[in-house]
C-alpha atoms as a printed R data frame, in Angstrom:
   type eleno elety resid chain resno       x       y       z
1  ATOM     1    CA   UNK     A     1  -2.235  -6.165  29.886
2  ATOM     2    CA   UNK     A     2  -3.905  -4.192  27.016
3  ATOM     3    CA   UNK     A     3  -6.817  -4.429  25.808
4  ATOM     4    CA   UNK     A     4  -7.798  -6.004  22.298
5  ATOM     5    CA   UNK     A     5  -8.802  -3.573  19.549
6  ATOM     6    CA   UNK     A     6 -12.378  -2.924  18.933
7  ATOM     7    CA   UNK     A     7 -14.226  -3.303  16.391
8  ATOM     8    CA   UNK     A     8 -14.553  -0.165  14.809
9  ATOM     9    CA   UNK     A     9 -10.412  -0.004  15.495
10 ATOM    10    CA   UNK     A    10 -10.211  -3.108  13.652
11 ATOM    11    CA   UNK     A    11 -12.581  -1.850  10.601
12 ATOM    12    CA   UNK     A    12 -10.645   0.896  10.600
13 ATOM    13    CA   UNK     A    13  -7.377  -0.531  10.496
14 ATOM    14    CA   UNK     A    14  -8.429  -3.689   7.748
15 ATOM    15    CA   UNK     A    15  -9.408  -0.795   5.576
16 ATOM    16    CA   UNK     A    16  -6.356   1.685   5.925
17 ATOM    17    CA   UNK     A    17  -4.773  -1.827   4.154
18 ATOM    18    CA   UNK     A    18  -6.842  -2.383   1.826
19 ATOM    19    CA   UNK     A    19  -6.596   1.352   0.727
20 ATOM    20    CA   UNK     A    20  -3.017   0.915   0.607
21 ATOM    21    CA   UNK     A    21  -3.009  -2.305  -1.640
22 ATOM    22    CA   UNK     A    22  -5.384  -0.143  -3.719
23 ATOM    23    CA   UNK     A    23  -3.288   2.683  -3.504
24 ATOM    24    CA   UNK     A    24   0.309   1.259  -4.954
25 ATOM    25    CA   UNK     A    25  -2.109  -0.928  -7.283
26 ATOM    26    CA   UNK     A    26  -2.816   2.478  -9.259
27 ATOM    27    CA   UNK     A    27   0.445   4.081  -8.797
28 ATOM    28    CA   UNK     A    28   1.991   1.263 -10.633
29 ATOM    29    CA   UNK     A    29  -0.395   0.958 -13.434
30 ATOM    30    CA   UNK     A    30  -0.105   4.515 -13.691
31 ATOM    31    CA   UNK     A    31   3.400   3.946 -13.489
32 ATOM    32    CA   UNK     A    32   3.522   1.010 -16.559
33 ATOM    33    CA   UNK     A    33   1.299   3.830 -18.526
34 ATOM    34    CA   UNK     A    34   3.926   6.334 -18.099
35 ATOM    35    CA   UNK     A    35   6.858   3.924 -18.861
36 ATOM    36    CA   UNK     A    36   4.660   2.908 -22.142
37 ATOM    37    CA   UNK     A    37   4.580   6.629 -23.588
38 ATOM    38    CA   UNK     A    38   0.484   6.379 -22.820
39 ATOM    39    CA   UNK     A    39   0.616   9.091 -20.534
40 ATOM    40    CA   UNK     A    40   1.880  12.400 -20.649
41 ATOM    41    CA   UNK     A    41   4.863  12.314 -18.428
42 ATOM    42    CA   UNK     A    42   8.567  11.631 -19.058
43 ATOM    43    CA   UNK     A    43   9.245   7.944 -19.303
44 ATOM    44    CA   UNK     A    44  12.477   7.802 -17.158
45 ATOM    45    CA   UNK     A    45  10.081   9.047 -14.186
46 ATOM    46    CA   UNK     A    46   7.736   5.477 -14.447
47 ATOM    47    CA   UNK     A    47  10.373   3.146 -13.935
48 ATOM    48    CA   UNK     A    48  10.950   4.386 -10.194
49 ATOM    49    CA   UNK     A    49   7.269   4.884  -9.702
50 ATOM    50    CA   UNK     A    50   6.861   1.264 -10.387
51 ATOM    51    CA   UNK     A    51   8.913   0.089  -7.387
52 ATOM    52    CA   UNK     A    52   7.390   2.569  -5.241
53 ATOM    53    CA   UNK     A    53   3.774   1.026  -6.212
54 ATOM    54    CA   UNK     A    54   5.304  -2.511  -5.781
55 ATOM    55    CA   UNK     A    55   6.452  -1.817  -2.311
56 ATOM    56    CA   UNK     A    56   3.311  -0.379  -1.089
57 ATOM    57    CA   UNK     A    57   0.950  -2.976  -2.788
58 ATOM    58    CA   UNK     A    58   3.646  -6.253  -1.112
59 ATOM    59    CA   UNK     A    59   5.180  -4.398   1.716
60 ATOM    60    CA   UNK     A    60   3.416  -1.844   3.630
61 ATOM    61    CA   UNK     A    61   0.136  -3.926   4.308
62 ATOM    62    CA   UNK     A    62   2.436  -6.507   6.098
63 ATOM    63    CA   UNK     A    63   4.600  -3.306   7.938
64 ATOM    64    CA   UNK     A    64   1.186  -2.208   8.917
65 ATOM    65    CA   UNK     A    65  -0.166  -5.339  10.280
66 ATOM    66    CA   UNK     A    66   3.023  -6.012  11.910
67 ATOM    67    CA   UNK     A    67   2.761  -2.834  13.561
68 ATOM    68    CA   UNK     A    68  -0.978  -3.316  14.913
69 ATOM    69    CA   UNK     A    69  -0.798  -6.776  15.927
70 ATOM    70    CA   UNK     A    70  -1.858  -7.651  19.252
71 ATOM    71    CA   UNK     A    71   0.699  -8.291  21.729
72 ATOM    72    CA   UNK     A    72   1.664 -11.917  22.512
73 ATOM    73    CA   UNK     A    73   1.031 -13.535  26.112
C-alpha cells in the first residue's frame, strides 16, 4: 500500500489547480478581447483560443485531480 500525500504534496498539488483555473481564466478573456478587435491580434486567432481557455479552466483541474487521487482500498 502507498502512502497518502503529505501535506506540502497536497499544497502543492491544490495550487498547481488553482493556477490552472487561473490560467485558462485569462487566456479566454484575453481570448474574448482579441475576438472583440480590443486587442491587437487577428480576430480569427481568438475564437480557438477561447476553447483552449475553456478546456483548461472546466477540464484539466478535474484530469489533474483524477490523476492524483489516492488509490482506492
Amino acid at each position: 500500500m502507498s502512502e497518502p500525500a503529505s501535506d506540502d504534496a497536497a499544497f502543492g498539488r491544490w495550487a498547481i489547480i488553482i493556477l490552472a483555473r487561473l490560467a485558462g481564466a485569462a487566456m479566454t478573456v484575453v481570448a474574448l478581447l482579441i475576438t472583440a478587435e480590443r486587442f491587437p491580434a487577428p480576430q480569427w486567432t481568438g475564437y480557438p483560443l477561447v476553447f483552449v481557455g475553456l478546456f483548461v479552466v472546466f477540464m484539466v483541474p478535474q484530469l489533474l485531480a483524477r490523476k492524483w487521487r489516492s488509490p482506492s482500498e
